[in-house]
C-alpha positions in Angstrom: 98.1 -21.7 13.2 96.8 -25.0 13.1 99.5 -26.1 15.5 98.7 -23.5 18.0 94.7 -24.3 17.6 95.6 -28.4 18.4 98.0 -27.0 21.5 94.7 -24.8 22.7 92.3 -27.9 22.2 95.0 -30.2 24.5 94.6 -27.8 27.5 91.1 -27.8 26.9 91.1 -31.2 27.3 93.1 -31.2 30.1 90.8 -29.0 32.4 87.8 -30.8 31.5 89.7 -33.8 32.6 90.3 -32.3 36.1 87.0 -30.3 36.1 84.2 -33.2 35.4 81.3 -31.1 37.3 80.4 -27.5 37.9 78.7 -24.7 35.9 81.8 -25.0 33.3 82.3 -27.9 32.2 84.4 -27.3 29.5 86.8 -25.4 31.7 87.7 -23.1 29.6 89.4 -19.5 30.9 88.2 -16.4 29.8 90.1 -15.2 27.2 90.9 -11.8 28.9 90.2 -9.9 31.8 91.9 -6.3 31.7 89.9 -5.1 35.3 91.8 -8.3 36.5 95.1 -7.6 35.2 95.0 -4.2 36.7 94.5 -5.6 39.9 96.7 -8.3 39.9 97.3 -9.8 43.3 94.4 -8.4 44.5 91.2 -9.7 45.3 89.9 -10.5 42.0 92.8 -12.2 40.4 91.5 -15.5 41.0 89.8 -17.3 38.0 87.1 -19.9 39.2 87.1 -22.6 36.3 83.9 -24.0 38.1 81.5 -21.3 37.6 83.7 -19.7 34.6 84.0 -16.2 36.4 87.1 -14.2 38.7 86.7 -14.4 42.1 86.6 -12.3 45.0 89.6 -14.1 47.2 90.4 -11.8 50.2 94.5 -11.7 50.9 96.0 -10.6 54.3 97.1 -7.4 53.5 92.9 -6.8 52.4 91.9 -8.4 55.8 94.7 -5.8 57.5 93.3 -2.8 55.5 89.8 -3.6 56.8 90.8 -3.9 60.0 92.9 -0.4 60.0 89.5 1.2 58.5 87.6 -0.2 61.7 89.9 1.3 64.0 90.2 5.0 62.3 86.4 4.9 62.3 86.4 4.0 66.0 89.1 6.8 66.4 87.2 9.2 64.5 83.6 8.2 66.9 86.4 8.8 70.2 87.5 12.5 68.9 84.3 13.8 68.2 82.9 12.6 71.2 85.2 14.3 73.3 85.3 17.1 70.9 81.1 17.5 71.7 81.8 16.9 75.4 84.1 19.4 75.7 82.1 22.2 74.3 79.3 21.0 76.3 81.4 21.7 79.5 82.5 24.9 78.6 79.1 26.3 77.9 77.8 24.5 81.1 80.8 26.2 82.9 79.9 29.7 81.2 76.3 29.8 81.7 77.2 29.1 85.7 79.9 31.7 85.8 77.8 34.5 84.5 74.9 33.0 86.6 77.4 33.5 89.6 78.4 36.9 88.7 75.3 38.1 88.8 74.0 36.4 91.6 76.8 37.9 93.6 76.3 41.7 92.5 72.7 41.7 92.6 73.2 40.4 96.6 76.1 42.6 96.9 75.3 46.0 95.1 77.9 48.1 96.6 81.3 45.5 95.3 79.9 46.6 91.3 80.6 50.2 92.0 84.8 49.5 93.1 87.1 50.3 90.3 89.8 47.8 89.9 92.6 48.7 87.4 95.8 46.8 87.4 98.7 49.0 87.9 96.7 52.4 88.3 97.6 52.3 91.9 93.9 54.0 92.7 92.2 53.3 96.0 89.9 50.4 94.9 88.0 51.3 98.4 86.5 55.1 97.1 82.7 54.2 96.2 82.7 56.7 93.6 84.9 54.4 91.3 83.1 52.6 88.2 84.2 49.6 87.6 86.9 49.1 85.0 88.8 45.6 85.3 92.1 46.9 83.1 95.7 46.3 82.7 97.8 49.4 82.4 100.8 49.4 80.2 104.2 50.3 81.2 104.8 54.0 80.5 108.6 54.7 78.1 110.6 56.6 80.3 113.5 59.3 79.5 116.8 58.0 79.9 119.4 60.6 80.3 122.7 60.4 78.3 125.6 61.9 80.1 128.8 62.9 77.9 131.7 60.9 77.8 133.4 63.8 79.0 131.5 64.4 82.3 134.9 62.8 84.4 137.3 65.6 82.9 134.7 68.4 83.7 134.0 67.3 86.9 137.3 67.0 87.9 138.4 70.5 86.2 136.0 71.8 88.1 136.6 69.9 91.6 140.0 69.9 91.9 140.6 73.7 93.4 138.3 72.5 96.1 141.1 69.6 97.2 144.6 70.2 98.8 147.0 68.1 99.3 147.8 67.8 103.2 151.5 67.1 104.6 151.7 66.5 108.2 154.8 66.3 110.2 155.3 64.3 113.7 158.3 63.0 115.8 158.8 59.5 116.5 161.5 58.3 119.5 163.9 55.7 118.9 166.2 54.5 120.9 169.6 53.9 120.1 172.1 52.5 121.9 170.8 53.8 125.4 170.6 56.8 123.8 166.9 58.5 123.0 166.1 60.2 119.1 163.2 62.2 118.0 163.3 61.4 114.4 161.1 63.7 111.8 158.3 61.8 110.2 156.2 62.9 107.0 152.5 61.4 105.9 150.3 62.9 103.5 146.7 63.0 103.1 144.3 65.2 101.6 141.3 68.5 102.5 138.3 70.0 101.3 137.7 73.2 101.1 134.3 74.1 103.0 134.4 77.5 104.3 136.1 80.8 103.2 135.8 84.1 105.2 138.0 86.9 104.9 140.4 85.8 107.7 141.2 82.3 107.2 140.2 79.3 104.9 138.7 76.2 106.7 139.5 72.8 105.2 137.7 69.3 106.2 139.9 66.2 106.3 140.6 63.0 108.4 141.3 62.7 112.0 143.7 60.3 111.1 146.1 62.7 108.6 146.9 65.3 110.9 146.4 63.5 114.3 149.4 64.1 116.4 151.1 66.5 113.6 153.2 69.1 114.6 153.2 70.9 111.7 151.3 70.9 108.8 151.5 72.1 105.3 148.6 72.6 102.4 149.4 72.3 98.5 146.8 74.4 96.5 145.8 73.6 92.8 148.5 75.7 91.7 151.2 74.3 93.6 151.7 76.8 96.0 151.9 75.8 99.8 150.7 77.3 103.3 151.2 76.7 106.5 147.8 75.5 108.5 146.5 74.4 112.3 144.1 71.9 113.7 140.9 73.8 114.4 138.7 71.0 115.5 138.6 67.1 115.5 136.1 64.3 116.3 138.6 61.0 116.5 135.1 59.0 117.0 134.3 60.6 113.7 137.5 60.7 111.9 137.1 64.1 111.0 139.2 67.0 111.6 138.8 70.6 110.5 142.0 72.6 109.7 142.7 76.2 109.2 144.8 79.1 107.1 145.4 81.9 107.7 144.1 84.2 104.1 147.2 86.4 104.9 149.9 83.8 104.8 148.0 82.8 101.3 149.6 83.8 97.7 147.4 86.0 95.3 147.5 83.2 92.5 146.4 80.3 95.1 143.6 83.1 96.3 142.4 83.6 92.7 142.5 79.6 91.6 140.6 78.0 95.2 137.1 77.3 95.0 134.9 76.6 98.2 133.6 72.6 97.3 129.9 71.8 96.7 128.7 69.4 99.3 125.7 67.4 98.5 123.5 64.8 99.8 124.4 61.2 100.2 121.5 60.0 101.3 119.9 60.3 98.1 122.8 58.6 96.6 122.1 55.0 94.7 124.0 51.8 94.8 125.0 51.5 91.3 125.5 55.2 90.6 129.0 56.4 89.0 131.5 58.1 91.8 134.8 59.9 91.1 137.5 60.1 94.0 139.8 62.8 94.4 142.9 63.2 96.3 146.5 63.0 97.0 147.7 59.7 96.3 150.7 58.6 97.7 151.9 62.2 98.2 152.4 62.7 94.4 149.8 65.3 94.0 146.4 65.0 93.0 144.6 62.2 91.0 141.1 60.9 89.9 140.3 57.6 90.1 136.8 56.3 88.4 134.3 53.9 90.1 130.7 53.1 91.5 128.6 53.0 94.6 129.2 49.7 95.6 127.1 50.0 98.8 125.3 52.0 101.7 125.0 52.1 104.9 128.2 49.6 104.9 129.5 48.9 109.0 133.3 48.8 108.9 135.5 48.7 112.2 138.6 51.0 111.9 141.3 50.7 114.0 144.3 53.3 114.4 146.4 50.9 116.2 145.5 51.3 120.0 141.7 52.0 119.4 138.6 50.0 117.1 135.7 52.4 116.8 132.5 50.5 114.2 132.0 53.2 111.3 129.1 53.2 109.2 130.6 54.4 105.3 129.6 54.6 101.5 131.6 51.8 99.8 132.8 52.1 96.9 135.2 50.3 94.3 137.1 54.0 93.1 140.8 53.4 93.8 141.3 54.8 97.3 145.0 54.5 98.2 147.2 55.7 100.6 147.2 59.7 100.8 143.5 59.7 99.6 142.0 60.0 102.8 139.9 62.9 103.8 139.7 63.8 100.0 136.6 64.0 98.2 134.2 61.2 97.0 131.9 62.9 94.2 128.9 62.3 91.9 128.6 63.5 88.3 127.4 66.5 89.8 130.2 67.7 91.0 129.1 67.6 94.2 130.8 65.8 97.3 129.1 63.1 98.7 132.0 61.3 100.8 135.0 62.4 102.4 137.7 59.1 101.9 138.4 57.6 104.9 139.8 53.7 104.4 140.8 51.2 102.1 139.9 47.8 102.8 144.0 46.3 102.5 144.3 42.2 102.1 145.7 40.8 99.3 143.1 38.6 98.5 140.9 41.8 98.2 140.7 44.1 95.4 138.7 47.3 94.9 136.8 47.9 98.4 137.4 51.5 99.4 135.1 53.3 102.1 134.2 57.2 102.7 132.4 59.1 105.3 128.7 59.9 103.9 128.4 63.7 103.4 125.3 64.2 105.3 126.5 62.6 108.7 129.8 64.9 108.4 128.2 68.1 107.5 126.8 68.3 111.7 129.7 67.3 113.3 131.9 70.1 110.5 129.8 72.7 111.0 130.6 72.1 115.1 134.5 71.8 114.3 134.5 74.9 112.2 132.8 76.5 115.0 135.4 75.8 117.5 138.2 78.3 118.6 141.9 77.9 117.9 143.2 78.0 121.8 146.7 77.5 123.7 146.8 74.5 125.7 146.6 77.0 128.8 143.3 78.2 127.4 141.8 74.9 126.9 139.2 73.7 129.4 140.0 70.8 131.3 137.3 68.0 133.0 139.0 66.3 135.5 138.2 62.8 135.0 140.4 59.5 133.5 138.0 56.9 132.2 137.9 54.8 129.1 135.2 53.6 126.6 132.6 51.3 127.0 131.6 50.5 123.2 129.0 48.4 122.0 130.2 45.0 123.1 131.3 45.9 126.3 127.9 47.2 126.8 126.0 43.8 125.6 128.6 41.8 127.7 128.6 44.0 131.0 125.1 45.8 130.4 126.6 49.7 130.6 125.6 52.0 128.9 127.3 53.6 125.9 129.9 56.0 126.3 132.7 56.9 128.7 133.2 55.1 131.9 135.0 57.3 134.8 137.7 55.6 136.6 139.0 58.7 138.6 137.4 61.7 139.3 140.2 64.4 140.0 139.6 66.4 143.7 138.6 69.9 143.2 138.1 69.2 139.6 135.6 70.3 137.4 133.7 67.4 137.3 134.4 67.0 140.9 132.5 70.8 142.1 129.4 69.4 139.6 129.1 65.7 141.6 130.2 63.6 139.1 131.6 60.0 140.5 133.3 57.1 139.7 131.6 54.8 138.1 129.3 57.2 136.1 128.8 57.0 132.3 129.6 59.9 130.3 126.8 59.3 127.4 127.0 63.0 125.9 128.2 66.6 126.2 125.8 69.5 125.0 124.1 68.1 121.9 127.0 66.1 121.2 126.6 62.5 121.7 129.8 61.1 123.2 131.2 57.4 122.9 134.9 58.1 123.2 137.3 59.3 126.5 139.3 61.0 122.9 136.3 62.1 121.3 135.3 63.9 124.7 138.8 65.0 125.4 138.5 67.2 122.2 135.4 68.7 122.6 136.2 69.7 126.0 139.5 71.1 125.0 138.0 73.3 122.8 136.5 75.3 124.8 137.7 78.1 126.7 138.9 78.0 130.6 135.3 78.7 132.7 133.0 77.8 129.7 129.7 76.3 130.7 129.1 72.8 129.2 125.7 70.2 130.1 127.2 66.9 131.0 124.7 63.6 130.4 125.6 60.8 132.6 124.4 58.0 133.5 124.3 56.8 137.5 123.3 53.1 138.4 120.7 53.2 141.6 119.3 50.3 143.2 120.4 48.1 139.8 119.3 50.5 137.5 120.9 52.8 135.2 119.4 56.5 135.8 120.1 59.1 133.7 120.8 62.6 135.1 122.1 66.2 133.3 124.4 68.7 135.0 126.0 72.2 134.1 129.8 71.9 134.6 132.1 74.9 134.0 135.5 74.3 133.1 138.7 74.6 134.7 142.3 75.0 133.6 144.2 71.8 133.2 146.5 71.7 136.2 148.8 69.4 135.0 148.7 70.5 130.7 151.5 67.4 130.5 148.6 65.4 131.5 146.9 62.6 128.4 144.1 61.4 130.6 141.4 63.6 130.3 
């Protein structure tokens, strides 16, 4: 103890050696400080032997805090400043709006009493509206679920209104000098679309029986008959055939069914289809799809002749042996007879069909027609050929069939018809074919009175003139012209 109090007494002497003047001049340190201690490093930790107290001694991170507490006030001034500014604008901006708004009624009374309601689809002209500034909500609508099995029923029901179509036709060759007619088979398919109690009348493609020399129908229940071209429209690709009921088996009677024919104008891109017919000869088939498109312009060619047809495209199989076989809805009800398939191998699932409601016209005219011998069939007396729609924009003709020759004593001869003049339609028929006229003309009878529409150039210009012409036998019947 009395060594430690001698140790304490040098270092007292020391300080007061090196502190001479100043409030303490003995230079003694307080004993203890425990605020100090707490704080140590910070601003107080500094003992000031001259006036015997701790000091206030500022470090840099005390300088930094103070100048961090300078700037968040300045912040907190900025925010509340904008914060006040902004409301002041808003109110400013509200008070003129409403100021506006009334300002503009009270100067314009009659604008207050439109209605205007978003989505109502009301006349926001009819005075007697209030007004009513509303947005109306989208209504749930009903969604109908078709069965899974609405395919199988529509085709159990839709197939006794197809046949299956085999047409025969010759084709030369030449062998050796020596000239064969060699037997040639295609198939296609019909509708049934009329039933009487003398004959059955069946729609189908120009193209399947064209040329045939004989043709034969397969029923739904396999039995066959015998039929004959009633009608076609090669412009059209449509061809009516007909049986005779007698030449028909009981069973086949008792399965047929006449087809429902609907509407295809109020058909929908997107909407299911379902294409029957007789696929490469093997009989009937179904094949699945959808409306790919309307109103589609395709350009058919047969061979020899292009003729621009406008068809329902779809992406149901359509092969070889579907055409003139029916393209249906879920309905059940036709909507396209099958015409084409687009073929390149770089395309896959493009098939076309005649719409429904431009066929019905020109079927109800071929089922019309009479079944005549080529000495019965009325006869023109012109050649000529077509003038289609870019011959027309190239040479500025009209549409339609262009006479070359006009045979003397002819027909069209004894009515004044000349070379030169445009054929542009027969009756109500609208003609844009030498074929499509041919066929018409042919079926009716020797001394039949038909209106001719032609067209005559005078002076430059086209003029259009009607004529009654009454037909004559064809002189030559070996003759192709028309």
């Amino acid at each position: 103890m009395a060594e430690f109090d001698q140790q304490y007494r040098n270092q007292d002497d020391n300080r007061e050696n090196n502190h001479l003047t100043g409030p303490n001049p003995t230079g003694k340190v307080p004993e203890y400080n425990f605020w100090a201690e707490q704080i140590q490093g910070g601003a107080y930790s500094n003992y000031n032997p001259r006036t015997n107290t701790w000091e206030y001694r500022p470090t840099a991170t005390d300088h930094t805090a103070a100048n961090n507490n300078i700037k968040k006030q300045k912040k907190g001034r900025r925010a509340w400043k904008f914060v006040l500014k902004s409301l002041s604008f808003g109110v400013i901006a509200a008070i003129c709006f409403i100021a506006f708004n009334q300002l503009f009624y009270y100067l314009n009374p009659e604008a207050e009493k439109n209605n205007l309601v978003l989505g109502s689809g009301k006349d926001i002209g009819d005075n007697s509206l209030s007004v009513n500034y509303k947005i109306e909500v989208t209504q749930r609508g009903s969604v109908t679920v078709k069965p899974g099995s609405i395919i199988s029923d529509v085709s159990k029901n839709t197939k006794p209104s197809i046949v299956s179509i085999t047409s025969m036709t010759s084709a030369s060759s030449d062998w050796f000098g020596q000239e064969f007619n060699q037997p040639m088979e295609s198939s296609g398919s019909g509708i049934i679309v009329g039933k009487d109690e003398g004959e059955l009348l069946i729609a189908t493609n120009n193209h399947v029986v064209a040329g045939a020399e004989e043709i034969t129908v397969t029923f739904i229940d396999g039995k066959q008959a015998k039929a004959e071209i009633k009608g076609t429209d090669a412009n059209a690709d449509l061809a009516v055939i007909t049986v005779d009921i007698s030449t028909m088996e009981e069973s086949s009677l008792n399965e047929i069914k006449v087809a429902k024919l609907g509407n295809s104008d109020e058909t929908k891109v997107g909407e299911m289809s379902i294409a029957i017919g007789n696929a490469l000869g093997y009989g009937q088939s179904v094949t699945v799809g959808y409306i790919s498109a309307k109103d589609r312009e395709v350009e058919v060619s047969d061979g020899y002749d292009s003729n621009k047809m406008v068809l329902l495209q779809t992406d149901a199989a359509i092969n070889p042996g579907n055409s003139g076989g029916a393209l249906l809805n879920t309905y059940g009800e036709v909507i396209g007879i099958n015409t084409v398939k687009y073929a390149s191998y770089e395309v896959e699932g493009m098939g076309y069909a005649i719409p429904i409601s431009k066929a019905i016209p020109i079927i109800n005219e071929l089922m019309s027609r009479e079944v005549l011998k080529e000495s019965e069939q009325g006869y023109l007396g012109i050649t000529g050929g077509d003038v289609t729609e870019d011959v027309s924009i190239a040479l500025n003709i009209p549409i339609g069939v262009y006479i070359n020759e006009v045979t003397q004593n002819g027909a069209a001869h004894q009515a004044g018809l000349l070379k030169g003049d445009v054929i542009t339609r027969v009756n109500e028929i609208e003609v844009t074919s030498i074929t499509q006229l041919k066929d018409y003309v042919n079926s009716r009878k020797v001394g039949t009175e038909v209106q001719i529409t032609y067209m005559r150039i005078v002076d430059g210009v086209y003029e259009e003139t009607v004529v009654a012409v009454t037909l004559k036998a064809n002189p030559y019947l070996t003759d192709t012209n028309e």
